[in-house]
C-alpha positions as CSV (number, residue, x, y, z in Angstrom):
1,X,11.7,36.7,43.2
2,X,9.5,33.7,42.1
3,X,11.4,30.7,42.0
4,X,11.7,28.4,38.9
5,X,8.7,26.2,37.7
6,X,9.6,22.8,39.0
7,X,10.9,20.7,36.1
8,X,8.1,17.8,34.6
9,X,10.3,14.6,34.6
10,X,8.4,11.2,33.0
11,X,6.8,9.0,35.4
12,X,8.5,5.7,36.6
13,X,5.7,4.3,38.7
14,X,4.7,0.9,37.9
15,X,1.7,2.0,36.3
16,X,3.8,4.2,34.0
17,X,6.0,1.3,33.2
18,X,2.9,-0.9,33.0
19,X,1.1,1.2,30.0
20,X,4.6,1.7,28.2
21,X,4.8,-2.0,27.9
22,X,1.5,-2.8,27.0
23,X,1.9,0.3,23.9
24,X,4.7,-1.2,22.7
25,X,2.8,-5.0,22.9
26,X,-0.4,-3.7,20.8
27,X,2.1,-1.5,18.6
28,X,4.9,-4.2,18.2
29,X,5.1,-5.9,14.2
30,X,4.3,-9.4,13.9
31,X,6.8,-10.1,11.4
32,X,10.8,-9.7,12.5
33,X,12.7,-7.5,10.2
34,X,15.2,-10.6,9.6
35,X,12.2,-11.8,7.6
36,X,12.7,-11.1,3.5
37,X,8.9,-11.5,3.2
38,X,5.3,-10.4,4.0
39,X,2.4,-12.6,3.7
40,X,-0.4,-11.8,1.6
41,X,-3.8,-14.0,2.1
42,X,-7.0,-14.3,0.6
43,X,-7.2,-14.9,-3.0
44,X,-4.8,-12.3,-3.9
45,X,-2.3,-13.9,-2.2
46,X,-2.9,-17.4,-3.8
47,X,-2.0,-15.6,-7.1
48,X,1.3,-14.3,-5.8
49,X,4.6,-16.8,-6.0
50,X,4.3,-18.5,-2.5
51,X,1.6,-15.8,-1.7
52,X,4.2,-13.3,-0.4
53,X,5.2,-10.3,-1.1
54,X,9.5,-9.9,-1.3
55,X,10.7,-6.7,0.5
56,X,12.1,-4.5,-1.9
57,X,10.2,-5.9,-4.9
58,X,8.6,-3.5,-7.0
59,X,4.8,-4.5,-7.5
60,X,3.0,-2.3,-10.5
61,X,-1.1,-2.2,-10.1
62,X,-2.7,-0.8,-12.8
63,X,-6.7,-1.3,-14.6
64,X,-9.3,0.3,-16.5
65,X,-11.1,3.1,-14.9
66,X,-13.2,1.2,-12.3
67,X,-11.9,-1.9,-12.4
68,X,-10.7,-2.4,-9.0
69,X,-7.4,-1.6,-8.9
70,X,-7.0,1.0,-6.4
71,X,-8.8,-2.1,-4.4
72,X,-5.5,-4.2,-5.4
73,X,-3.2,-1.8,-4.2
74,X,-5.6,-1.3,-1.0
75,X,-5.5,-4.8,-0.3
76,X,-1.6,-5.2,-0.5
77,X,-1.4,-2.7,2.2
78,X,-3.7,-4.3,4.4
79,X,-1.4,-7.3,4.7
80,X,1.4,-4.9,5.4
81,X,-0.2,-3.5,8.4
82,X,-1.9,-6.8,9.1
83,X,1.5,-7.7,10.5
84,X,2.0,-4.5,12.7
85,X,4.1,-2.9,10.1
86,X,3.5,0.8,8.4
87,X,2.0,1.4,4.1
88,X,1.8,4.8,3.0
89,X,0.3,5.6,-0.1
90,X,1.3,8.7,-2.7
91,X,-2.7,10.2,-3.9
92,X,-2.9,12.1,-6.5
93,X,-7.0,12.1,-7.2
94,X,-8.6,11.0,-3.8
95,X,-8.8,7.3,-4.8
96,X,-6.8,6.0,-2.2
97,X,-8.3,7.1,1.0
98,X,-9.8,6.0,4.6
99,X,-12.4,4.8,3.7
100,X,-11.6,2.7,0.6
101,X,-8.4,2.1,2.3
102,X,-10.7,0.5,5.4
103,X,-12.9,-1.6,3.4
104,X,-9.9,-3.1,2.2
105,X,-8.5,-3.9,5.5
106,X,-5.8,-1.4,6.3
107,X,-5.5,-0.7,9.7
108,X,-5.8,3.0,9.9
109,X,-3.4,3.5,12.5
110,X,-0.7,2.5,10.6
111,X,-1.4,4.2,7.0
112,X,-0.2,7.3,5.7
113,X,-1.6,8.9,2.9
114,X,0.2,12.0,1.0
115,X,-1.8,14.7,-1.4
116,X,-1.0,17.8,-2.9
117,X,-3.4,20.7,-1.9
118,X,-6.4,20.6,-3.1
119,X,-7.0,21.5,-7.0
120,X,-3.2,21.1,-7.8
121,X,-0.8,18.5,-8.7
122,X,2.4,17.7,-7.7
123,X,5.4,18.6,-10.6
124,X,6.9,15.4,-11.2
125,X,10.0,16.1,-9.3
126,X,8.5,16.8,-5.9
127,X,6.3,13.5,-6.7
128,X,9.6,11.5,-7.1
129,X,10.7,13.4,-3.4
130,X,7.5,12.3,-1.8
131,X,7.8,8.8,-2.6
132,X,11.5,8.5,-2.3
133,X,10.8,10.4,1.3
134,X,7.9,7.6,2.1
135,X,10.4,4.8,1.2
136,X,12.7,6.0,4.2
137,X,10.3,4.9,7.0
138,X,7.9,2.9,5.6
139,X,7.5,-1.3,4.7
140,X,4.8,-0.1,2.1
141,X,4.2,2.8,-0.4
142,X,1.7,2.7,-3.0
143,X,3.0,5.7,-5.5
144,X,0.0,6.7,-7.7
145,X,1.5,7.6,-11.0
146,X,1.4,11.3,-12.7
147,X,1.1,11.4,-16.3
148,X,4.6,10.5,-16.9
149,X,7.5,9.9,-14.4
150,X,10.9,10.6,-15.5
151,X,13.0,7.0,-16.6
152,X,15.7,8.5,-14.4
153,X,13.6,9.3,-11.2
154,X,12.0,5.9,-11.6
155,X,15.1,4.3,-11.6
156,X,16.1,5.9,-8.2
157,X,13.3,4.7,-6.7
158,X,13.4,1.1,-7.6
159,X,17.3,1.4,-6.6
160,X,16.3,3.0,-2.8
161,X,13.1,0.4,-2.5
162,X,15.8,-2.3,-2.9
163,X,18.1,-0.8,-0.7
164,X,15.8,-0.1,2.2
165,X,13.6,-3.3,1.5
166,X,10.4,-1.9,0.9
167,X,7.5,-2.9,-1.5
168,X,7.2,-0.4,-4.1
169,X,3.6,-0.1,-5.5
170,X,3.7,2.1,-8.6
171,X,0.0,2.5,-9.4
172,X,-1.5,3.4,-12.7
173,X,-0.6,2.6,-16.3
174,X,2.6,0.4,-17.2
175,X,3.5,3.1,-19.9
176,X,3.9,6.1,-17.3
177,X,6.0,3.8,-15.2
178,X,9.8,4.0,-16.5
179,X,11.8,1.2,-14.7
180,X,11.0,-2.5,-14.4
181,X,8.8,-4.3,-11.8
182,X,9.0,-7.6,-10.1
183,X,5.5,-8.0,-10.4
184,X,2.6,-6.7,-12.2
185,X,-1.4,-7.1,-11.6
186,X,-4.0,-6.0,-13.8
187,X,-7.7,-5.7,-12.5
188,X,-9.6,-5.9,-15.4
189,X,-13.1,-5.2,-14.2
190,X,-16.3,-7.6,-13.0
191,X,-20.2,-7.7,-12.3
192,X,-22.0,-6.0,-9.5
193,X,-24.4,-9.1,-8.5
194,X,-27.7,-8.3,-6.5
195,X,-28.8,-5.5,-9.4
196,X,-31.8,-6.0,-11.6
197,X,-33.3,-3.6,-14.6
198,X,-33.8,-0.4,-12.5
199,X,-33.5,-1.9,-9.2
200,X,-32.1,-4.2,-6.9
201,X,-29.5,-3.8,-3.8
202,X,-25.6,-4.1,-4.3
203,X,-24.3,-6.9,-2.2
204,X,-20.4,-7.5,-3.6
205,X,-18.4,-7.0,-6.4
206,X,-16.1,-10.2,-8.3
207,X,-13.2,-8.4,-10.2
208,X,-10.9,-10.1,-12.6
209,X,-7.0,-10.3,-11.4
210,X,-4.5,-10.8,-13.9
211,X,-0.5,-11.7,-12.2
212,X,2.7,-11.4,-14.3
213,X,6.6,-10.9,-13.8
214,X,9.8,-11.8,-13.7
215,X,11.3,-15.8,-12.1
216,X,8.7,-16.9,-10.3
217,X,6.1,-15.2,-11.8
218,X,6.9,-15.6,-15.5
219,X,4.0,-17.4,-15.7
220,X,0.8,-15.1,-15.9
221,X,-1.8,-16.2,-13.4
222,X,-6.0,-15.2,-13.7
223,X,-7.8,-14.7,-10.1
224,X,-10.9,-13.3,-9.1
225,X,-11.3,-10.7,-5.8
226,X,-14.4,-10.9,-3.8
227,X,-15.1,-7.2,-2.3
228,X,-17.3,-5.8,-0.3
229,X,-20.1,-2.9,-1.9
C-alpha cells in the first residue's frame, strides 16, 4: 500500500525568515493608521487645506470631457499608494486604467481597478455594491459615477467611507452625485504647448484646477496641473 505523500510544511530557515521580513519591509505603509491624514504633494496638494487629504472625507472630481479630470482623480491615488497604502478605482468607460493610472504616479502594485464586462454596464445597485465592497479594504476608491446614483445609496456610502476612514472619490458630474462632499475639484481644461498649425510635437499639458468645500475649504482655490503627454 503506498504510503501518504509527506506533508509540505513552510520553511523556517533563515533564508525563509530573511525574505518574509524583507516582503513585509518593501510592502509595509509609510503612514501609521493612527494618522487621520494622507499627504498630497505637488501642486495639487498646495490647493488642498494643509495639502492633505482627511480619511473618510468625501472628495468629488468632476470636468468637461477632456479636461483632465480622470488625471485629478489619478493623481490623488498616487499619493495614497505613495505612502504604501492600497486605491482602487470603480471604471465604468476605460478612463481610469494602467496606463493613465501610471503616468499619474500610482504604484501599480497597489491599485485595483473594477469594470463590468465588456459592452455592459453595471445597474446602479450592483455599482453601489462594488464601491461599498472596495471601501471595506481599501484607503482609496475612486467611484466613477453612472448616470444617476440613488440619494439613498449615496448616502450609505458617504456613511461607511466615514466609518472605515477612507477617501471617497466620486467621479463625474456633481448632479449624478446625491450626498454631500467635503471637497470638490473641477478641471476645467488647458493648452497642449509644443503644437503649431499642422505640426509640432506634444511635450505637456497645463490644466486648470478649481478647489471648493466645506470649513476649510469654503474658500474656492484656482491651480494649474503640469502633466506629462
Amino acid at each position: 500500500m503506498a504510503s501518504a505523500p509527506a506533508r509540505l510544511l513552510p520553511r523556517r530557515d533563515g533564508d525563509a525568515r530573511a525574505a518574509l521580513a524583507d516582503a513585509a519591509r518593501r510592502h509595509r505603509p509609510v503612514s501609521g493608521a493612527h494618522e487621520r491624514v494622507i499627504p498630497v504633494p505637488g501642486p495639487l496638494g498646495e490647493l488642498l487645506p494643509n495639502a492633505v487629504l482627511a480619511r473618510g472625507a468625501v472628495v468629488g472630481v468632476e470636468g468637461i470631457p477632456g479636461g483632465g479630470a480622470s488625471s485629478v482623480a489619478l493623481t490623488l491615488a498616487a499619493a495614497v499608494t505613495e505612502v504604501g497604502e492600497w486605491a482602487a478605482a470603480v471604471d465604468l468607460d476605460g478612463s481610469l486604467g494602467g496606463r493613465a493610472a501610471a503616468e499619474a504616479g500610482v504604484a501599480l502594485d497597489r491599485f485595483a481597478v473594477v469594470r463590468p464586462p465588456p459592452g455592459t454596464r453595471f445597474p446602479v445597485d450592483r455599482w453601489a455594491a462594488a464601491v461599498a465592497t472596495l471601501l471595506d479594504g481599501m484607503s482609496l476608491v475612486i467611484a466613477e459615477l453612472p448616470r444617476s446614483v440613488r440619494a439613498a445609496d449615496a448616502r450609505r456610502l458617504v456613511a461607511r467611507a466615514r466609518e472605515r476612514e477612507v477617501i471617497l472619490v466620486p467621479f463625474g458630474p456633481a448632479r449624478a452625485w446625491g450626498a454631500e462632499t467635503t471637497l470638490r475639484v473641477r478641471a476645467t481644461g488647458g493648452d497642449w504647448p509644443g503644437l503649431d498649425t499642422g505640426s509640432g510635437v506634444l511635450g505637456e499639458r497645463t490644466i486648470r484646477v478649481q478647489v471648493d468645500g466645506r470649513g476649510a475649504a469654503a474658500r474656492p482655490r484656482d491651480g494649474a496641473l503640469v502633466l506629462a503627454s
